[in-house]
PDB file of N, CA, C and O in Angstrom, chain B, residues numbered from 101:
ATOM      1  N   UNK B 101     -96.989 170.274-160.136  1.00  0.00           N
ATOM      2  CA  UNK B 101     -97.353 170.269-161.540  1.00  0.00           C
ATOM      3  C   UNK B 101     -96.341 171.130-162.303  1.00  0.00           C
ATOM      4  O   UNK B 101     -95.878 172.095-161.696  1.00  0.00           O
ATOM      5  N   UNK B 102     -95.947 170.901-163.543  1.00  0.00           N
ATOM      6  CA  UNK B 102     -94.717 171.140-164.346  1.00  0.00           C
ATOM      7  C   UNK B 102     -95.446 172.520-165.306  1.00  0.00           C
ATOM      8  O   UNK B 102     -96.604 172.386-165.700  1.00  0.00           O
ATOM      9  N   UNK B 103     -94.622 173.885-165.644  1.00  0.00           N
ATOM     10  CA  UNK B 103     -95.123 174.734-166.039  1.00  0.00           C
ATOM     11  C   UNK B 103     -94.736 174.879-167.605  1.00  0.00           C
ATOM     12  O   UNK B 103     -94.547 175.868-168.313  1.00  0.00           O
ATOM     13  N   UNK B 104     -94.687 173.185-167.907  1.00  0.00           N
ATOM     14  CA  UNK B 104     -93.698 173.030-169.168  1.00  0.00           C
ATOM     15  C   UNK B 104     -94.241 172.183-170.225  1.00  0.00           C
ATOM     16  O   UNK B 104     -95.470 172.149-170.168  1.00  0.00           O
ATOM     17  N   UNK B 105     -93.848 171.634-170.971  1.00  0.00           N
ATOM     18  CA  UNK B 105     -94.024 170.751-171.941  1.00  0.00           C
ATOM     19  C   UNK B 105     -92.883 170.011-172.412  1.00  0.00           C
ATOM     20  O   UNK B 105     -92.066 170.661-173.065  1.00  0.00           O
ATOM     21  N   UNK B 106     -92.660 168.820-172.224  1.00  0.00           N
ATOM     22  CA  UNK B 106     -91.727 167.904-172.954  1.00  0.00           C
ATOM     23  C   UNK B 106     -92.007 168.152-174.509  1.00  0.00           C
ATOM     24  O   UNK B 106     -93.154 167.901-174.877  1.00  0.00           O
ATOM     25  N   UNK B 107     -91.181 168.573-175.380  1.00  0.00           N
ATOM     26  CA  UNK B 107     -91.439 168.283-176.509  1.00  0.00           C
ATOM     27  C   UNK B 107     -90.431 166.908-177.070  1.00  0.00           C
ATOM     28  O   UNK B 107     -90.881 165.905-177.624  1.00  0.00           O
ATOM     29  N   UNK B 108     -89.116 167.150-176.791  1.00  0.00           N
ATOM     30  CA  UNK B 108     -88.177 165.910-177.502  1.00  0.00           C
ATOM     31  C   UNK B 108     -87.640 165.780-175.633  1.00  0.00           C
ATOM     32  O   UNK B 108     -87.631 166.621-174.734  1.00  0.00           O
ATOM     33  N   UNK B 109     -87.314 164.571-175.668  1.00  0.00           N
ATOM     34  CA  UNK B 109     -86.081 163.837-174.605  1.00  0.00           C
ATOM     35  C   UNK B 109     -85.580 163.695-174.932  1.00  0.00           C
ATOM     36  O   UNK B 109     -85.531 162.593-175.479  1.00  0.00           O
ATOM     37  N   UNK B 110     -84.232 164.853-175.086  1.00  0.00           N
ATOM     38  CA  UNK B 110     -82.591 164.415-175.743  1.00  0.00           C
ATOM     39  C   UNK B 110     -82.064 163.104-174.926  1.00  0.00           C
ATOM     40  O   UNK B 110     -81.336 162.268-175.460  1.00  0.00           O
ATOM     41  N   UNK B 111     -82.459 163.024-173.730  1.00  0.00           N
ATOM     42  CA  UNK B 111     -81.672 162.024-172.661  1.00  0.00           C
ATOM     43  C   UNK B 111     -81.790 160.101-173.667  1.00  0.00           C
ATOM     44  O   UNK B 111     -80.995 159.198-173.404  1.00  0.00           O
ATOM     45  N   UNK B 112     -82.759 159.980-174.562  1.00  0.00           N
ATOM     46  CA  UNK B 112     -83.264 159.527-175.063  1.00  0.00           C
ATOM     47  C   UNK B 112     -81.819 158.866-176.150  1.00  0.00           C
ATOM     48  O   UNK B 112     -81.328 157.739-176.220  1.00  0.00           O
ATOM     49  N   UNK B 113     -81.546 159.949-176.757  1.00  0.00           N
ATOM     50  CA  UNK B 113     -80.406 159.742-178.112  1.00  0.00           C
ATOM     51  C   UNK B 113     -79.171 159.056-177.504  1.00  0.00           C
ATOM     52  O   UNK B 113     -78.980 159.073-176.288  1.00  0.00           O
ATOM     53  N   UNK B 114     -78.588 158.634-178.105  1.00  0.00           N
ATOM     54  CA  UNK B 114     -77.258 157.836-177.728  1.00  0.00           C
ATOM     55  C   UNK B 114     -76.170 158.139-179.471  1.00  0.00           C
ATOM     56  O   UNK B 114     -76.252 158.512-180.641  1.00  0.00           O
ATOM     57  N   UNK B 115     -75.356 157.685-178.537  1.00  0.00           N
ATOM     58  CA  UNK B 115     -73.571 157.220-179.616  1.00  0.00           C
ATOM     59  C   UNK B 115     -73.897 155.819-180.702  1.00  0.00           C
ATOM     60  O   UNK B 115     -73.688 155.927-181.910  1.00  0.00           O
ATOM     61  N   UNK B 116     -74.315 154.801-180.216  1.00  0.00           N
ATOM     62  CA  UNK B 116     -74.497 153.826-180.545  1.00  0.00           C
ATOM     63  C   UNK B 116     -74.303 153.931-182.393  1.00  0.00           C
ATOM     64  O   UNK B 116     -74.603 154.887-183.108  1.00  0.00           O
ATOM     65  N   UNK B 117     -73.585 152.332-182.885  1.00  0.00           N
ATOM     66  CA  UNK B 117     -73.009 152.811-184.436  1.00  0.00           C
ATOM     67  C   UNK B 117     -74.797 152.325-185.007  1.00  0.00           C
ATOM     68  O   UNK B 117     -75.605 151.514-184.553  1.00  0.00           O
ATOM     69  N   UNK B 118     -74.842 153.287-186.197  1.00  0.00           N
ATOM     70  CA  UNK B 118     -76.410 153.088-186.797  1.00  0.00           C
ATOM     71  C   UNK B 118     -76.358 151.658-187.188  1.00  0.00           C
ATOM     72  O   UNK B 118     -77.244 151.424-188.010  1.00  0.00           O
ATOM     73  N   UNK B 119     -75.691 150.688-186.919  1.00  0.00           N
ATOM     74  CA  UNK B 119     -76.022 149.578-187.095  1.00  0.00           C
ATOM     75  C   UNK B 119     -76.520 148.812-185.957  1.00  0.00           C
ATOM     76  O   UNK B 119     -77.123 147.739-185.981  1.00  0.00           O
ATOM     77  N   UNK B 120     -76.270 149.333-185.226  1.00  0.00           N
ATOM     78  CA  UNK B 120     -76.733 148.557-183.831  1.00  0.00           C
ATOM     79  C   UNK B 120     -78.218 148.918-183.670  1.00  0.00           C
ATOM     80  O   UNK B 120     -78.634 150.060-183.472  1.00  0.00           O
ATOM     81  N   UNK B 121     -78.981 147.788-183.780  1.00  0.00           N
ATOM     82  CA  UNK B 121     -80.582 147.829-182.812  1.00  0.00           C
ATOM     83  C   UNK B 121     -81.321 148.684-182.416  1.00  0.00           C
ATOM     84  O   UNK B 121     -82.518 148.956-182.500  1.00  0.00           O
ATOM     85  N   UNK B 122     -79.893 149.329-181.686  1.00  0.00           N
ATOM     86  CA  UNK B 122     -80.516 150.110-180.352  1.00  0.00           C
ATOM     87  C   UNK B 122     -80.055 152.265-180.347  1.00  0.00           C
ATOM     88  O   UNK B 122     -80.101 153.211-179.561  1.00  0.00           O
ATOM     89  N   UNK B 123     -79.609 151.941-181.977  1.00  0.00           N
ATOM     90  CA  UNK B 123     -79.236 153.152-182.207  1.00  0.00           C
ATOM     91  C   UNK B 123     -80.093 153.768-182.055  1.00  0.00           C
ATOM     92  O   UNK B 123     -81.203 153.254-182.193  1.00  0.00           O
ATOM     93  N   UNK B 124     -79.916 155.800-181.536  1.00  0.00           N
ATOM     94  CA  UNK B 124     -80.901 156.142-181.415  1.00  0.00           C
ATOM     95  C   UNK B 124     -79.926 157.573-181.629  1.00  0.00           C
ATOM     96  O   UNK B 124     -79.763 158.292-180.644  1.00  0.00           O
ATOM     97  N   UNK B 125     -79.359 157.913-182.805  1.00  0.00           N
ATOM     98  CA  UNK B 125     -78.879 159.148-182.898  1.00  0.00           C
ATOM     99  C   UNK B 125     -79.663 160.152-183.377  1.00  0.00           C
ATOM    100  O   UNK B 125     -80.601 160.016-184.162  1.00  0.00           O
ATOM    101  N   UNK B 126     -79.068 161.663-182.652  1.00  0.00           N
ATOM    102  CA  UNK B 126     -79.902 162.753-183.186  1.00  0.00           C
ATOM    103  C   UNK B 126     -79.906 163.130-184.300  1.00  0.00           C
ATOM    104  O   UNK B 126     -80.705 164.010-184.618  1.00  0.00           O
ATOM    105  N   UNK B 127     -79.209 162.703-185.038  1.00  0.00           N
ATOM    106  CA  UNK B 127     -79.462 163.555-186.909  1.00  0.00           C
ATOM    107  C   UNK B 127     -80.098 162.487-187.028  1.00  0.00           C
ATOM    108  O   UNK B 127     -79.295 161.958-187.797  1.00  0.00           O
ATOM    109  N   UNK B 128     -81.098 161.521-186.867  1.00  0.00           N
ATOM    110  CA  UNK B 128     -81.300 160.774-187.292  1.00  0.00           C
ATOM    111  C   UNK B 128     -83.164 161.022-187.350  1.00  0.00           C
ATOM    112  O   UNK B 128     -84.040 160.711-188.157  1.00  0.00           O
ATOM    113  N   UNK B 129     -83.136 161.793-185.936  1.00  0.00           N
ATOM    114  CA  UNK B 129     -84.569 162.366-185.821  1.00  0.00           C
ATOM    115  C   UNK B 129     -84.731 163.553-186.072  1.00  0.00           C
ATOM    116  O   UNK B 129     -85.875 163.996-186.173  1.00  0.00           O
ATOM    117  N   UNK B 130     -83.617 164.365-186.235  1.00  0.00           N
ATOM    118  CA  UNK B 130     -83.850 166.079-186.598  1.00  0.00           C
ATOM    119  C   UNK B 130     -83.359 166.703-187.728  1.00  0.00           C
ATOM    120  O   UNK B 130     -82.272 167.207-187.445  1.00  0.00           O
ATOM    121  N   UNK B 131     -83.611 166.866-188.686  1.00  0.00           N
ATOM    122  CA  UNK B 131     -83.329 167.358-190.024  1.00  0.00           C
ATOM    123  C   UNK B 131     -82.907 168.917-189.578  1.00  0.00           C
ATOM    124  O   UNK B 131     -83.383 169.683-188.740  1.00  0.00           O
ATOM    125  N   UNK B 132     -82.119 169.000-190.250  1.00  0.00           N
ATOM    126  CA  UNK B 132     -81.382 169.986-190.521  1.00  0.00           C
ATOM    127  C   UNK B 132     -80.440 170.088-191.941  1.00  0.00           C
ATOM    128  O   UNK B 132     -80.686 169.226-192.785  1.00  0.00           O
ATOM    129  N   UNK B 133     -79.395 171.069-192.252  1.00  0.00           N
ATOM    130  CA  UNK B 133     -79.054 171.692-193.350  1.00  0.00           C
ATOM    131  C   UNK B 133     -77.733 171.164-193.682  1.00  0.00           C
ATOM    132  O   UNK B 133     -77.059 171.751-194.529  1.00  0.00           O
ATOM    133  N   UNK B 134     -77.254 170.020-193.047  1.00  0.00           N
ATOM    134  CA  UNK B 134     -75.939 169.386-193.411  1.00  0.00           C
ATOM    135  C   UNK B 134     -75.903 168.918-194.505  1.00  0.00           C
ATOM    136  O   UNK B 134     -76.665 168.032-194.892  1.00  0.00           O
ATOM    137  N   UNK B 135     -74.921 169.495-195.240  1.00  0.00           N
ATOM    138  CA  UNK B 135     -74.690 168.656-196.601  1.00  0.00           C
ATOM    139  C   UNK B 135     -75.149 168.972-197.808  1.00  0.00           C
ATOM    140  O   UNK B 135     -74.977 168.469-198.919  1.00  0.00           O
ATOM    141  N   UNK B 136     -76.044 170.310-197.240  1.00  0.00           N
ATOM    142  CA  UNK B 136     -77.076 171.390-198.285  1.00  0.00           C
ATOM    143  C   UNK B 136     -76.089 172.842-198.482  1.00  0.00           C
ATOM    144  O   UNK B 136     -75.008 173.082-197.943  1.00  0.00           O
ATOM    145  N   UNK B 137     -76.792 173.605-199.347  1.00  0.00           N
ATOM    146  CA  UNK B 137     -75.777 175.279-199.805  1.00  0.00           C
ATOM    147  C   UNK B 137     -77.112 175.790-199.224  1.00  0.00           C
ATOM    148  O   UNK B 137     -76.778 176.567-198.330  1.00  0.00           O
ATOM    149  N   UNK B 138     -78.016 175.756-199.267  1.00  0.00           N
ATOM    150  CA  UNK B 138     -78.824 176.460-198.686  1.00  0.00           C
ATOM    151  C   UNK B 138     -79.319 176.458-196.964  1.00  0.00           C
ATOM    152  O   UNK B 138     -79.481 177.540-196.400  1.00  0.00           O
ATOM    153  N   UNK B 139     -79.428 175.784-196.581  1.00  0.00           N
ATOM    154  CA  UNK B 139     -79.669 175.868-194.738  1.00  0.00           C
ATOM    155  C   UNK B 139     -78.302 175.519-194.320  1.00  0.00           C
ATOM    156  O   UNK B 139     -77.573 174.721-194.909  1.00  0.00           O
ATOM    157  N   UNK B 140     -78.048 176.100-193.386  1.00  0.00           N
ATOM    158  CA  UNK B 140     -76.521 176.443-192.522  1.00  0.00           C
ATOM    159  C   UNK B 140     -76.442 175.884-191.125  1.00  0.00           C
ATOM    160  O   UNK B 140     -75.486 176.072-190.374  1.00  0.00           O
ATOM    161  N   UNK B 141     -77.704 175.063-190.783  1.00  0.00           N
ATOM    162  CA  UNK B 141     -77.764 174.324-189.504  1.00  0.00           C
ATOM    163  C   UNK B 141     -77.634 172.883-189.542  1.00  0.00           C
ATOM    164  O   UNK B 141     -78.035 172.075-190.380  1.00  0.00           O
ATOM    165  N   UNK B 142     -76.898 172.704-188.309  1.00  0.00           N
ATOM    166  CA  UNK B 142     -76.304 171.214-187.817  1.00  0.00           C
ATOM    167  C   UNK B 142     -76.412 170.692-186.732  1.00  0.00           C
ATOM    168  O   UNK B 142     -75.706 171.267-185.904  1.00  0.00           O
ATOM    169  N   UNK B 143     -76.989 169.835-186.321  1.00  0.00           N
ATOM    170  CA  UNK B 143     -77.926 168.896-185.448  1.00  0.00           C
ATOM    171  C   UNK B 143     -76.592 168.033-184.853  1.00  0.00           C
ATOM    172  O   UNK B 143     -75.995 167.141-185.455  1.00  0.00           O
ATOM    173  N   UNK B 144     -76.365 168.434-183.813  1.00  0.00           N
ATOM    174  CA  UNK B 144     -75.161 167.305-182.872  1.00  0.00           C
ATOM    175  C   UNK B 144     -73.984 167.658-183.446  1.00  0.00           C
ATOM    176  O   UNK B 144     -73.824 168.529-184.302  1.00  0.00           O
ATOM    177  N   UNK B 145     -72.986 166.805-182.846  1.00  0.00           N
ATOM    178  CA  UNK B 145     -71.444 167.051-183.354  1.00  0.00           C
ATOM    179  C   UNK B 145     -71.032 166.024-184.026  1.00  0.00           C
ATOM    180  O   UNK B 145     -71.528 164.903-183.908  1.00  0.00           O
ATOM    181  N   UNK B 146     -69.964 166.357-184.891  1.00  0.00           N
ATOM    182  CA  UNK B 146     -69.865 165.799-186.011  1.00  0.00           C
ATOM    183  C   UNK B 146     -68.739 164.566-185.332  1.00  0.00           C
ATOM    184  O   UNK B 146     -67.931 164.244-186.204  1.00  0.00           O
ATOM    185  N   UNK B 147     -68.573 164.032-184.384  1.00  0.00           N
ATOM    186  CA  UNK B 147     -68.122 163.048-183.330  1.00  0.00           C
ATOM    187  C   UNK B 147     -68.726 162.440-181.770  1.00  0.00           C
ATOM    188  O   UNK B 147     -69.421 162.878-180.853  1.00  0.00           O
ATOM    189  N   UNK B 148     -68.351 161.787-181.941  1.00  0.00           N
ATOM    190  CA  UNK B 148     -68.985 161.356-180.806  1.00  0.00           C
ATOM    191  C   UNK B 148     -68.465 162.086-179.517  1.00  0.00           C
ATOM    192  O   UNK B 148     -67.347 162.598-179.583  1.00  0.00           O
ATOM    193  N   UNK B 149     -69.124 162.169-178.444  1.00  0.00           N
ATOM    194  CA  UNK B 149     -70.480 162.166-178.392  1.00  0.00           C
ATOM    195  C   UNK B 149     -71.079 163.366-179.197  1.00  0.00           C
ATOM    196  O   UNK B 149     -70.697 164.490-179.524  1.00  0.00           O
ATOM    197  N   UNK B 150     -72.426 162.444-179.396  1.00  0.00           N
ATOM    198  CA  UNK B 150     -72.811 163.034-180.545  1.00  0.00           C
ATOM    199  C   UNK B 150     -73.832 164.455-179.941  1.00  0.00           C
ATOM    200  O   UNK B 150     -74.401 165.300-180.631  1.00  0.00           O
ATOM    201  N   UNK B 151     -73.804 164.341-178.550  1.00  0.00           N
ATOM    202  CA  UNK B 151     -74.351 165.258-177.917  1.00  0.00           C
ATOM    203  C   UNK B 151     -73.799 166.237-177.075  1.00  0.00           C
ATOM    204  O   UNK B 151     -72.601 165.992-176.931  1.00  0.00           O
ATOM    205  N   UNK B 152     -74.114 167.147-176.512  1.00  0.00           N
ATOM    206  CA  UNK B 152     -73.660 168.221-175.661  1.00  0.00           C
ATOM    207  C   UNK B 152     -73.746 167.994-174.402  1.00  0.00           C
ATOM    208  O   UNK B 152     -74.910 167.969-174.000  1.00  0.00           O
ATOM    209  N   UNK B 153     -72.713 167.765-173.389  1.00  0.00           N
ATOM    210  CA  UNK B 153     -72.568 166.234-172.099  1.00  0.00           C
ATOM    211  C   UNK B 153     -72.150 167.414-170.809  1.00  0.00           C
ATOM    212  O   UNK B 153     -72.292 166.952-169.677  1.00  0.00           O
ATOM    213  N   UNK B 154     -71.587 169.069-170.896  1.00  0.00           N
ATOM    214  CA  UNK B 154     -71.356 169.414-170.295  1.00  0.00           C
ATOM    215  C   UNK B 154     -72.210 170.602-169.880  1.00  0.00           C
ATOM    216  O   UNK B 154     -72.590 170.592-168.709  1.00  0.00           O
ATOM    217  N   UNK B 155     -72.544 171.537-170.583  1.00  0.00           N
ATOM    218  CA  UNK B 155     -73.449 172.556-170.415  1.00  0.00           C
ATOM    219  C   UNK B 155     -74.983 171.902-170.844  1.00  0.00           C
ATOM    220  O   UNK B 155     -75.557 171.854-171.932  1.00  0.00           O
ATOM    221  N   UNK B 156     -75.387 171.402-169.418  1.00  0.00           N
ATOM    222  CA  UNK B 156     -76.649 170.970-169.256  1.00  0.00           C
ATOM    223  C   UNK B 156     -77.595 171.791-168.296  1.00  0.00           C
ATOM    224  O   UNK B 156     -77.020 172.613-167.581  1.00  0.00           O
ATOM    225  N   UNK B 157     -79.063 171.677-168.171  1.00  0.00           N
ATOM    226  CA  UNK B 157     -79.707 171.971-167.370  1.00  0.00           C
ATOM    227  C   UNK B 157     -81.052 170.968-166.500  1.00  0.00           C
ATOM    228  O   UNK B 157     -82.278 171.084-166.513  1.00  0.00           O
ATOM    229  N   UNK B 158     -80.290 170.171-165.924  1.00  0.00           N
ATOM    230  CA  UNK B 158     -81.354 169.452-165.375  1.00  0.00           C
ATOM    231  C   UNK B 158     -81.087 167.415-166.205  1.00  0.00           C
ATOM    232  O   UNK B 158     -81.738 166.386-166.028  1.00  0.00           O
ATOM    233  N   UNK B 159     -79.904 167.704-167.016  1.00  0.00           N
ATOM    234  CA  UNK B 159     -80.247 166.349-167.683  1.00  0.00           C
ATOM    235  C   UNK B 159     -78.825 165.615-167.711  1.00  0.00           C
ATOM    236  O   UNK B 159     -77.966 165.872-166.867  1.00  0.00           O
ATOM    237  N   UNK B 160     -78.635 164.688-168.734  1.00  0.00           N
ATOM    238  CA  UNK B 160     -77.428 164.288-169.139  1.00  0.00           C
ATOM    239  C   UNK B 160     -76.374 164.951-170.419  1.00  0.00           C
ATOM    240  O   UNK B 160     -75.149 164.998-170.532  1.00  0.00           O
ATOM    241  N   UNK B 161     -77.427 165.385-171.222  1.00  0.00           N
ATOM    242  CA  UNK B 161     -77.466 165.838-172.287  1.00  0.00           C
ATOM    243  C   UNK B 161     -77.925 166.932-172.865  1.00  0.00           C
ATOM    244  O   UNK B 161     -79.096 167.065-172.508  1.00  0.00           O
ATOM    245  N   UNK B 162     -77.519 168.015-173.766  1.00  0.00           N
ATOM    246  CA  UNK B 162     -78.208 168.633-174.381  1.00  0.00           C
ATOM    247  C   UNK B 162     -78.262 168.417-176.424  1.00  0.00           C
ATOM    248  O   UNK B 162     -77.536 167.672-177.083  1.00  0.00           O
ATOM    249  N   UNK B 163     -79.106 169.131-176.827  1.00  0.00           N
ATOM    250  CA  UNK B 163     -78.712 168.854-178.577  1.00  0.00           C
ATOM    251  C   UNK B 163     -77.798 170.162-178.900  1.00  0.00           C
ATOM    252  O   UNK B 163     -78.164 171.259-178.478  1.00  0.00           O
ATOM    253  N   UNK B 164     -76.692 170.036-179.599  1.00  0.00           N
ATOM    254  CA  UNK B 164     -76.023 171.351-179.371  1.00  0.00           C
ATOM    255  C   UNK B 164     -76.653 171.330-181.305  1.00  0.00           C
ATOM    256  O   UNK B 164     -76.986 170.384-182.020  1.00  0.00           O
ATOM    257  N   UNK B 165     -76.582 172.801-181.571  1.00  0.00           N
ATOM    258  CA  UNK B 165     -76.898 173.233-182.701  1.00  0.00           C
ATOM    259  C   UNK B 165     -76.289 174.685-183.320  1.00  0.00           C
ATOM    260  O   UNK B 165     -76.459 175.840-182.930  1.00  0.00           O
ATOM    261  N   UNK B 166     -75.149 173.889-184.967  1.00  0.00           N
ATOM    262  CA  UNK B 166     -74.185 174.841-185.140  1.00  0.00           C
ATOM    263  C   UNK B 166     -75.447 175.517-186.238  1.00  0.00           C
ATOM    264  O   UNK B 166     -76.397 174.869-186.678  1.00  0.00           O
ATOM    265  N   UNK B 167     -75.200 176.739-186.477  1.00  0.00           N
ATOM    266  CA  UNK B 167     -75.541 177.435-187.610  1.00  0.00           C
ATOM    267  C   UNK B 167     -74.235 178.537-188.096  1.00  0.00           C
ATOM    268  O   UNK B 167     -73.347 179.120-187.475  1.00  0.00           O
ATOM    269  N   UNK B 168     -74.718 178.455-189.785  1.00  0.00           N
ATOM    270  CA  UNK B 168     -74.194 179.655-190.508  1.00  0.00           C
ATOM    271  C   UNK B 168     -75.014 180.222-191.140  1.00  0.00           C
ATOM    272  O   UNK B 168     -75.586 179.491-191.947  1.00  0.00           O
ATOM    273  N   UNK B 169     -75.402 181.475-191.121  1.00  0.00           N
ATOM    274  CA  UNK B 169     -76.693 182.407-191.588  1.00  0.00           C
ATOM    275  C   UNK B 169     -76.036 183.072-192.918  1.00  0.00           C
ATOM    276  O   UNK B 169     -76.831 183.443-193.782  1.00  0.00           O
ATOM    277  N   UNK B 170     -74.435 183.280-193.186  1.00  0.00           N
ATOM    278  CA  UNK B 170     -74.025 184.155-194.232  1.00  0.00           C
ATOM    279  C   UNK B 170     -74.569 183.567-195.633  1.00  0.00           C
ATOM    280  O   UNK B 170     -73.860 182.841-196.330  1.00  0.00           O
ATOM    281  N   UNK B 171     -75.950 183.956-196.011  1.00  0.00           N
ATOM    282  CA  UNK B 171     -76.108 183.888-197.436  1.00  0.00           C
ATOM    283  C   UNK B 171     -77.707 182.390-197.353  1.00  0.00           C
ATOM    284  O   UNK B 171     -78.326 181.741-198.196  1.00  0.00           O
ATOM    285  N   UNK B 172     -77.716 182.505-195.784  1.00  0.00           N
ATOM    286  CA  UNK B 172     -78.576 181.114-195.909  1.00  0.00           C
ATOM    287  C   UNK B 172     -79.161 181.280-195.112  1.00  0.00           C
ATOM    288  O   UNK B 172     -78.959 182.264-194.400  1.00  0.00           O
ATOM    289  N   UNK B 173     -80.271 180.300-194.832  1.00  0.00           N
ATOM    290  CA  UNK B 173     -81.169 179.944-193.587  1.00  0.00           C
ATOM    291  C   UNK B 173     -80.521 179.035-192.772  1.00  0.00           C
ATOM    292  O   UNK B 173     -79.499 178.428-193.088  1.00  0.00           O
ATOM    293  N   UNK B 174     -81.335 178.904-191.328  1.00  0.00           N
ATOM    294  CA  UNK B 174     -80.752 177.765-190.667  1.00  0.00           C
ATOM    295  C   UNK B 174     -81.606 177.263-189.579  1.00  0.00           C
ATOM    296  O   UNK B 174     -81.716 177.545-188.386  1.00  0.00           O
ATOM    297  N   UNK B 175     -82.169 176.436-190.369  1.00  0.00           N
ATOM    298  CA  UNK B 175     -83.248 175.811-189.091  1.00  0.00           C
ATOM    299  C   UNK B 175     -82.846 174.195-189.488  1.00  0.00           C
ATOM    300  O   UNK B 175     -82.307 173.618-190.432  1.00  0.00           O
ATOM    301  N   UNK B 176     -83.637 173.718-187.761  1.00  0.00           N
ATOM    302  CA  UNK B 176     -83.748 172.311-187.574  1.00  0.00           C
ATOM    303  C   UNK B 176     -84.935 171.350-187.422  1.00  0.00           C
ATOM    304  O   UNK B 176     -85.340 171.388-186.260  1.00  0.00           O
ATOM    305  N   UNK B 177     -85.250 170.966-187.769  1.00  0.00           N
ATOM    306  CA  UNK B 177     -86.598 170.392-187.523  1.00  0.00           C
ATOM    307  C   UNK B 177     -87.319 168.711-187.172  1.00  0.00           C
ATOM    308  O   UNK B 177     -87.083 167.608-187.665  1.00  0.00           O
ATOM    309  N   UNK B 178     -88.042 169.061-186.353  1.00  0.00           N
ATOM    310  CA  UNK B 178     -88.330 167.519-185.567  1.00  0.00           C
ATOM    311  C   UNK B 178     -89.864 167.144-185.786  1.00  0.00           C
ATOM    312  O   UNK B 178     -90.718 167.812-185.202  1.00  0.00           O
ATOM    313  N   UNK B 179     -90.271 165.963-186.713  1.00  0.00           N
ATOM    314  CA  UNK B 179     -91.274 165.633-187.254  1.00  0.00           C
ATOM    315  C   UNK B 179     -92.084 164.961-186.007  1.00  0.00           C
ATOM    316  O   UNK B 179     -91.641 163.892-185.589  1.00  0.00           O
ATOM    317  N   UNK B 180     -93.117 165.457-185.450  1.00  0.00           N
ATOM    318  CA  UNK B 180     -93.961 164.518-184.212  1.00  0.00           C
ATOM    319  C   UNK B 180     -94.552 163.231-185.017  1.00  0.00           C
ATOM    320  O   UNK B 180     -94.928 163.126-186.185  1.00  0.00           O
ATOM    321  N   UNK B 181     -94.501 162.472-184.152  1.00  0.00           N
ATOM    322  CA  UNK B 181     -95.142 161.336-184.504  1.00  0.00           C
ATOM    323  C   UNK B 181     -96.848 160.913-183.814  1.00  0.00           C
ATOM    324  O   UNK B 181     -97.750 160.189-184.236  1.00  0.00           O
ATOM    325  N   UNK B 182     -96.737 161.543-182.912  1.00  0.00           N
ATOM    326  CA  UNK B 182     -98.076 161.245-181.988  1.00  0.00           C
ATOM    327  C   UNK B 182     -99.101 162.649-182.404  1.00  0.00           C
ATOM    328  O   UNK B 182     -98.533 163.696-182.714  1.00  0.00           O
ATOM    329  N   UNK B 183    -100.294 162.595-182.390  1.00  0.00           N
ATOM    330  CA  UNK B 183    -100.503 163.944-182.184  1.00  0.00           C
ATOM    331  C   UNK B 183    -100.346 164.328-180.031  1.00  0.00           C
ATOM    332  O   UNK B 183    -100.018 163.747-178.996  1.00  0.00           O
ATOM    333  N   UNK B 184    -100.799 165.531-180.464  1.00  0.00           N
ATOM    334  CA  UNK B 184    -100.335 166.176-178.807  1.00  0.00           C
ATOM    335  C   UNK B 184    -101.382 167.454-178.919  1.00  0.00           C
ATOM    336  O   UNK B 184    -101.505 168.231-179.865  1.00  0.00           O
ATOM    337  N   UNK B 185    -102.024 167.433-177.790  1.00  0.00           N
ATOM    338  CA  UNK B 185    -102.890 168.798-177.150  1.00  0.00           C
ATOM    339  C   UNK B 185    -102.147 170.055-176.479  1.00  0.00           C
ATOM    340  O   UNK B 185    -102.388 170.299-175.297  1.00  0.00           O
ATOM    341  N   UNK B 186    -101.330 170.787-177.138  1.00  0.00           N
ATOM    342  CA  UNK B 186    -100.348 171.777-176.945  1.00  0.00           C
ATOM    343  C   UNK B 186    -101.605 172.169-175.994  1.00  0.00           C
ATOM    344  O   UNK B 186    -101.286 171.723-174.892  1.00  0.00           O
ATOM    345  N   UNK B 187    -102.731 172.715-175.897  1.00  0.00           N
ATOM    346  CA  UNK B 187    -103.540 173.122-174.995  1.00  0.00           C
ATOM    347  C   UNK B 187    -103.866 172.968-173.786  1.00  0.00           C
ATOM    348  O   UNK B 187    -104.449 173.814-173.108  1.00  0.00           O
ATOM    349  N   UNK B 188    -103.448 171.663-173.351  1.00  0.00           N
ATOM    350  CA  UNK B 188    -104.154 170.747-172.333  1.00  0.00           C
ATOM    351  C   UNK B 188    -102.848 170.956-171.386  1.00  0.00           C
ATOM    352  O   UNK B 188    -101.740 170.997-171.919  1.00  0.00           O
ATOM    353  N   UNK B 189    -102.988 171.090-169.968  1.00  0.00           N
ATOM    354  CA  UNK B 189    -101.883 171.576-168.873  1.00  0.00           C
ATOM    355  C   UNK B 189    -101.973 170.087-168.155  1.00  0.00           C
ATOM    356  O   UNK B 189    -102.967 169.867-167.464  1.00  0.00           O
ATOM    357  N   UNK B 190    -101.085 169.181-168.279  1.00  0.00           N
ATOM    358  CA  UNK B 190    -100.786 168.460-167.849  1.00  0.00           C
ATOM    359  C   UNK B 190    -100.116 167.828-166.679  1.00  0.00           C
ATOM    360  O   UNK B 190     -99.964 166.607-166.641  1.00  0.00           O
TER     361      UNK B 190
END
């Protein structure tokens, strides 16, 4: 039994161009502060791959996440779609 919780499966996201079907990029599910003066955080790399492929733990992938704090905030954020029993040990 796992002493954890899945919250997101980065393994999940891909390169794929947002026109394709089967796109499934990470700025696409995680808001963050790109493109704003006020939040200083950035969700993936600004090239492909759009993910973090070498410093992993256990996967293919990680979400790498830049911030700049001088004068700002910097968070990222991932809207659930299901509800979920954070309580319940699965």
């Amino acid at each position: 039994m796992a002493n954890y919780l899945i919250v997101d499966d980065i393994e999940f996201y891909n390169d794929l161009p947002e026109t394709d079907p089967a796109s499934n990029r990470i700025y696409k599910k995680w808001s963050d502060g790109y493109g704003t003066t006020t939040n200083g955080a950035m969700v993936g790399n600004l090239d492909v791959p759009l993910t973090q492929r070498t410093n992993v733990h256990g996967g293919a992938q990680t979400m790498p996440l830049s911030y700049d704090n001088n004068r700002k905030f910097s968070e990222a954020t991932l809207t659930l779609t299901s509800g979920r029993d954070w309580t319940r040990k699965v």
